[in-house]
N, C-alpha and C positions, 0 to 999 in steps of 0.2 A: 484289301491291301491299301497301306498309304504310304506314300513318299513324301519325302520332305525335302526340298532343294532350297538352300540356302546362297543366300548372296551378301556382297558388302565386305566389311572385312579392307584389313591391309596394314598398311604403316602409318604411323599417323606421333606427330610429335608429343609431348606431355603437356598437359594442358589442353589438347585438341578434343576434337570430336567423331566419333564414327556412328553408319545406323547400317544394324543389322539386317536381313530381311529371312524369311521364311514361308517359302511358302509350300502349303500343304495340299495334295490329291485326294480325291474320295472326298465322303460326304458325314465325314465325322467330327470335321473339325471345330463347327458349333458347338461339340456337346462335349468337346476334349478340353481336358487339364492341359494347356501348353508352355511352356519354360526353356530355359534358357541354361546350360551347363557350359562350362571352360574345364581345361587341364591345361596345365603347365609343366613345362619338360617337369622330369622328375616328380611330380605333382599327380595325386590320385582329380579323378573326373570332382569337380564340386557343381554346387549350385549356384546360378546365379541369382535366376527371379524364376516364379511360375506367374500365370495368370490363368481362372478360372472362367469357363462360358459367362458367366454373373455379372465378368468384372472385376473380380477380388485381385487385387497382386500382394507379391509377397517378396523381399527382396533379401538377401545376404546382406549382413551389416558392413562387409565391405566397400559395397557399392549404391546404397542407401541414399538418395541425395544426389546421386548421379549419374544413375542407371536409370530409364523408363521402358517399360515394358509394355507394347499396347497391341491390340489385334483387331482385325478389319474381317468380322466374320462373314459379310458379302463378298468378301476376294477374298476366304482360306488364309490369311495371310495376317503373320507376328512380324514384329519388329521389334528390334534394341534398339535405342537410342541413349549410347554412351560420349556422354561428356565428361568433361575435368579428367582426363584419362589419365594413371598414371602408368610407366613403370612396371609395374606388379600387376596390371592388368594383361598384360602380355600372355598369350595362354591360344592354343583351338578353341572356339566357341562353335557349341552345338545346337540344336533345337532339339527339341522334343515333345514328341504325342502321347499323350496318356490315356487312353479311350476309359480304363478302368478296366480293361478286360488284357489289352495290346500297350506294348511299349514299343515306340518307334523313333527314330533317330537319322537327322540330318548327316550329309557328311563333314560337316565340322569346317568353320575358315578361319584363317591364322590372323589374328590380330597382334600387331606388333607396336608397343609403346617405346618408342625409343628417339633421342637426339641425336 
């Protein structure tokens, strides 16, 4: 079994900056696909980033250039780091475990772009 507890998140003006954190239980996290999902009212779940055990990321061209996605596999632990925010980033932002086998999921924290 793995949990995912997420932290970070809030209100933050346009142009600002926020970092996400995630951090994951169990002993899988090394060898998991980890990534990053948002919904926005009205709005199906999308993608934001994943990043691979290797190192590989992979980002949504929305946020390309302003999104970094990194993780700290001696502490279980992903991070966002979203800058130049705008607006339309507004949305739950979740984490997520891939084992390949299990699909697992954060409970989600509200990120709010607004003046």
């Amino acid at each position: 079994q793995v949990q995912l507890v997420q932290s970070g998140g809030g209100l933050v003006q346009p142009g600002g900056s926020l970092r996400l954190s995630c951090a994951a239980s169990g002993r899988i996290f090394g060898s998991s696909v980890m990534g990053w999902y948002r919904q926005a009212p009205g709005k199906q779940r999308e993608l934001v980033a994943t990043g691979t055990p290797g190192g590989t990321t992979n980002y949504a061209d929305s946020v390309k250039g302003r999104f970094t996605l990194s993780r700290d596999n001696a502490k279980n632990t992903m991070y966002l780091q979203m800058n130049s925010l705008k607006p339309e980033d507004t949305a739950v932002y979740y984490c997520n475990c891939w084992t390949g086998s299990y699909d697992y999921w954060g409970q989600g924290t509200q990120v709010t772009v607004s003046s």
